[in-house]
N, C-alpha and C positions, 0 to 999 in steps of 0.2 A: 731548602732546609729551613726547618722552622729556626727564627733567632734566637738569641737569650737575653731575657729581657733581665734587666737589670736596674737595682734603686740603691739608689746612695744614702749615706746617715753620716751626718760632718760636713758639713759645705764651705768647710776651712780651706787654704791653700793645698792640704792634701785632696782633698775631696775633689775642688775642682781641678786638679790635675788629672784624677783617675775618669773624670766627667769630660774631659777632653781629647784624653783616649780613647775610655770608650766609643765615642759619637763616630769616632773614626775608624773603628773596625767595623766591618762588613756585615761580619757575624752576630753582632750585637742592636739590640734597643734598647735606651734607657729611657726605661719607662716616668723614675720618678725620682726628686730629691730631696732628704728633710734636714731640717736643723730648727735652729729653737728662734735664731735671727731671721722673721719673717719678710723683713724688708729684702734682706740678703738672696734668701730664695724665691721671691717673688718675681724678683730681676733675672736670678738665673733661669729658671722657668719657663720666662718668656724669651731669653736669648736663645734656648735648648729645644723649646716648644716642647716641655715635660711637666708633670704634675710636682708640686709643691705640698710637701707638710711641713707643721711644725711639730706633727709628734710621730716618730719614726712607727711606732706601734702600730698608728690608724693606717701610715702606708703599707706595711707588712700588711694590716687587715681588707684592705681595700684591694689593693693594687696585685694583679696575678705575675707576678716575680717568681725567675728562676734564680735568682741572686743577689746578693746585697754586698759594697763592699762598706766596710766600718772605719774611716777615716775621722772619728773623734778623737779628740787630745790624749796624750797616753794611758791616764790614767778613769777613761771613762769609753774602753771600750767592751770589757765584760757585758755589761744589761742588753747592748743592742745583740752578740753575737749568741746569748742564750735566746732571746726572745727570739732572733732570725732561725735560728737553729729548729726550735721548735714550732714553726711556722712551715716548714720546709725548704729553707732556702739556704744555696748552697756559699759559703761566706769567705772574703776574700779580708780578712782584717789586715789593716796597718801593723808596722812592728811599731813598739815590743807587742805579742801579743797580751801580754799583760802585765802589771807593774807587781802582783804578788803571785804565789805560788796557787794557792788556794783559787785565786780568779782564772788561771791559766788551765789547772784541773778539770775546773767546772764543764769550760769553755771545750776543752778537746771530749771532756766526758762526753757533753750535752751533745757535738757533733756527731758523737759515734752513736748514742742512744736514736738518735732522727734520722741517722743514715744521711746525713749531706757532708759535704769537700769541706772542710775547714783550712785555706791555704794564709801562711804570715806574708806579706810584701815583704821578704828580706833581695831588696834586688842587685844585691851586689853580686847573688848569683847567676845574673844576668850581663854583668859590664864584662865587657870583650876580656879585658886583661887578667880580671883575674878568672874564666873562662881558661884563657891558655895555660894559667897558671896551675889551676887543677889539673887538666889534663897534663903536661909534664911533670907532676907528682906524681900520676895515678902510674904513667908511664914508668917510673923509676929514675926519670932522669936528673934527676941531683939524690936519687937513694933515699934511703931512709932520711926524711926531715927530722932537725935535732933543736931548731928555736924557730922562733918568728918575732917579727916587733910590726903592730899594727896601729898605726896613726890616725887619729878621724878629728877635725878641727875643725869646727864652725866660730864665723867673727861674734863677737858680742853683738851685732843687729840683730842675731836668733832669740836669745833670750830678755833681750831687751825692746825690742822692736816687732818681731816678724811671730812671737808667739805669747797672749796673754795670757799663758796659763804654766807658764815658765815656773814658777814657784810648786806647780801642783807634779812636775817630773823631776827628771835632773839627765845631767849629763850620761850617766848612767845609762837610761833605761831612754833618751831620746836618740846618744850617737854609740856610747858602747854596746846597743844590742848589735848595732849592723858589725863592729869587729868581732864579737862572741860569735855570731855567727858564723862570719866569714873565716875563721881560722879552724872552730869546729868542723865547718865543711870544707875547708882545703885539707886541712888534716886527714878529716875521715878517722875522729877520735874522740874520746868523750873525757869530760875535763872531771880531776878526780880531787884538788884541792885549788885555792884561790889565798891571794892576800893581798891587799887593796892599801893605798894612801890618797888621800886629797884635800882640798883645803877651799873653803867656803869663806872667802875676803870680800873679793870686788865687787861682785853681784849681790852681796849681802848690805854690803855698804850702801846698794844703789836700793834698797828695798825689797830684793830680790832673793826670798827664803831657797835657796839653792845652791850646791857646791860648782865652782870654780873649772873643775877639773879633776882626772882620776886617774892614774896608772895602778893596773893590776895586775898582777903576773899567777898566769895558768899554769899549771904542772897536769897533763894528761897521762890517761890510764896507761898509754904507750909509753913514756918516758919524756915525749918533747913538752917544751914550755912555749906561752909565748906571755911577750910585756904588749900589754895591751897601754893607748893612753888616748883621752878623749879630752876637749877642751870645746869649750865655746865664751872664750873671752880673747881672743885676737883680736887686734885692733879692728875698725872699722876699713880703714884705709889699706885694709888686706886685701890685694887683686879680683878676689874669689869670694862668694860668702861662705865655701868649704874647700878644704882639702884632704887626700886622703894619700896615705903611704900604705907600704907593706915590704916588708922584706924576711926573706923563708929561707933561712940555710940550713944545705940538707948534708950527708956526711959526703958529695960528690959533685955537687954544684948549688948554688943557691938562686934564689928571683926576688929583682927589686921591682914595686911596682910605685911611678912617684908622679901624681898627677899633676901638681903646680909646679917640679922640675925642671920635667921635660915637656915643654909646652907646644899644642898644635898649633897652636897659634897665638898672634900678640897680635894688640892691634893701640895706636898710636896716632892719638892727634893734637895738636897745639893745647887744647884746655884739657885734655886725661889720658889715660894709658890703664889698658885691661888685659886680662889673660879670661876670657870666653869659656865657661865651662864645658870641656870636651864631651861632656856624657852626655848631652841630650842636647834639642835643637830642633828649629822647623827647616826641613830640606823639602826644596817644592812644596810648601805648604800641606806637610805627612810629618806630626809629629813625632821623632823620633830618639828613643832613651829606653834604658835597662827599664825603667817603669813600665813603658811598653811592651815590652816582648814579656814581662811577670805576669803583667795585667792579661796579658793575650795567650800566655801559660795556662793560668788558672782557665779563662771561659775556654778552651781546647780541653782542660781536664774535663769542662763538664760535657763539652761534645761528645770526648769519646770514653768516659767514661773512666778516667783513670785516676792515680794519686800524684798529688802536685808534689813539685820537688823540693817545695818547703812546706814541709805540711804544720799541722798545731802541735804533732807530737815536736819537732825541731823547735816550734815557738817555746812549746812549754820546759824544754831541755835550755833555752838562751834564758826563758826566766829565772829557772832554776841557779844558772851562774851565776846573772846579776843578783840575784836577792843573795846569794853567798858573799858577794865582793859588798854588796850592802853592809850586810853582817858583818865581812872583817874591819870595812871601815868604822864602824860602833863599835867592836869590840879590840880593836887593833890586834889580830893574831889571825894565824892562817886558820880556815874553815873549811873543811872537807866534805867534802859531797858524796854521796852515798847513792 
């Protein structure tokens, strides 16, 4: 079976996560990787034994790619997945897929106009838990869901340390897209109004043009709600550099899912004490995580031809919310979605 060859654009810690998977599927070659820090890719290049640009355009023009994934910072991944799009190349973008409505339209238009996959990494439809969790919804077994409350909380090292470009996103649209999503697709419901609070102190204090934190509470076209709430200012000395909850009561049983709770593991020595992020890991030297099996999702979509189960239309419906809860936090009222 011929492989799929594959070029990256963002050679950020996203990027070289999805360049780490890749190299490790069977099915795949990566052919090539760009970014605009030549130093940066010159080194990966030669550890990867792949071609280096620093302008993604000349690899699309060069290099005979069957895909491209778009791991740039949130708010600069529009231009590569138009330009990919029309190119022929089937595109595997980072979430959110875009930080406005209008870039999100373009982006799902432009895919459909050139016939390629446009699939979001939203990979929390990948983690085991909430996996079971759908499937006993889908089942009936807690009935009709009536709320949810979804947690996603990164330490302050995210915005302060692990991403330079922290003032140009926000909590929003870096950790609330993954719970918009995840509750639209447990549900299997579309969100019909939003109203948002948050408050921009700490991180502003620190130079850091960006809010704090957000709780936003959904009201879907079925009747359920959920309180959504995203932070990334936890102390440093938080076990974890994330965690994530979820809890779904339904009118017959409910599901809590709580990843720094209930912990697989601790582990404990004289000078520190960690709780190990459970979601991903090298076992036997086989990296293995929800990134994985998304990443391995999409190039199977293009094997056999099918549509991914986060496509752009799901991207551009999670943008669609956020930029609502935008809008209610500037306007402080509820904003209905249409």
């Amino acid at each position: 079976m011929k492989k799929v060859r594959v070029g990256i654009i963002g050679m950020g810690l996203r990027g070289q996560e999805h360049l780490k998977i890749y190299s490790q599927l069977p099915e795949v070659e990566v052919v090539a990787v760009s970014d605009i820090i030549k130093e940066k890719i010159v080194k990966i290049s030669k550890e990867y034994n792949v071609s280096a640009y620093t302008d993604y355009i000349e690899m699309l023009e060069k290099e005979d790619l069957d895909a491209v994934s778009i791991t740039t910072p949130d708010h600069l991944h529009k231009d590569p997945a138009i330009e990919s799009a029309k190119a022929g190349k089937h595109i595997l973008c980072e979430k959110p897929l875009a930080t406005t409505i209008k870039d999100a339209e373009e982006m799902v238009s432009t895919a459909k106009k050139y016939k390629v996959k446009l699939m979001v990494n939203f990979f929390t439809r990948w983690l085991i838990p909430y996996i079971q969790a759908k499937e006993k919804i889908h089942k009936g077994d807690i009935g009709k869901p009536l709320f949810a409350n979804s947690r996603t909380h990164d330490t302050i090292y995210v915005p302060t340390k692990m991403l330079s470009w922290a003032s140009y996103s926000s909590v929003l649209f870096f950790l609330m897209s993954h719970t918009v999503d995840e509750v639209r697709w447990l549900l299997n419901d579309e969100v019909s109004e939003v109203y948002a609070t948050s408050t921009s102190q700490v991180l502003r204090s620190m130079n850091i043009n960006t809010s704090d934190y957000c709780q936003a509470i959904l009201k879907f076209k079925g009747g359920a709600s959920a309180l959504l709430e995203a932070s990334w200012i936890l102390p440093i000395t938080f076990p974890t550099i994330a965690m994530r909850c979820l809890e779904i009561v339904g009118e017959k049983g409910c599901i809590f899912i709580d990843t720094n709770r209930h912990r697989a593991l601790e582990i404990y020595t004289n000078s520190e004490w960690s709780f190990p992020w459970i979601f991903s890991g090298e076992v036997y030297g086989k990296y293995i995580s929800a990134d994985r099996e998304s990443i391995s999702h999409f190039i199977e979509c293009i094997i056999q031809d099918k549509e991914p189960l986060a496509s752009g239309e799901d991207g551009l419906a999670v943008t669609k919310i956020l930029c609502a809860i935008q809008e209610s936090l500037e306007k402080n009222k509820i904003i209905k979605i249409f």
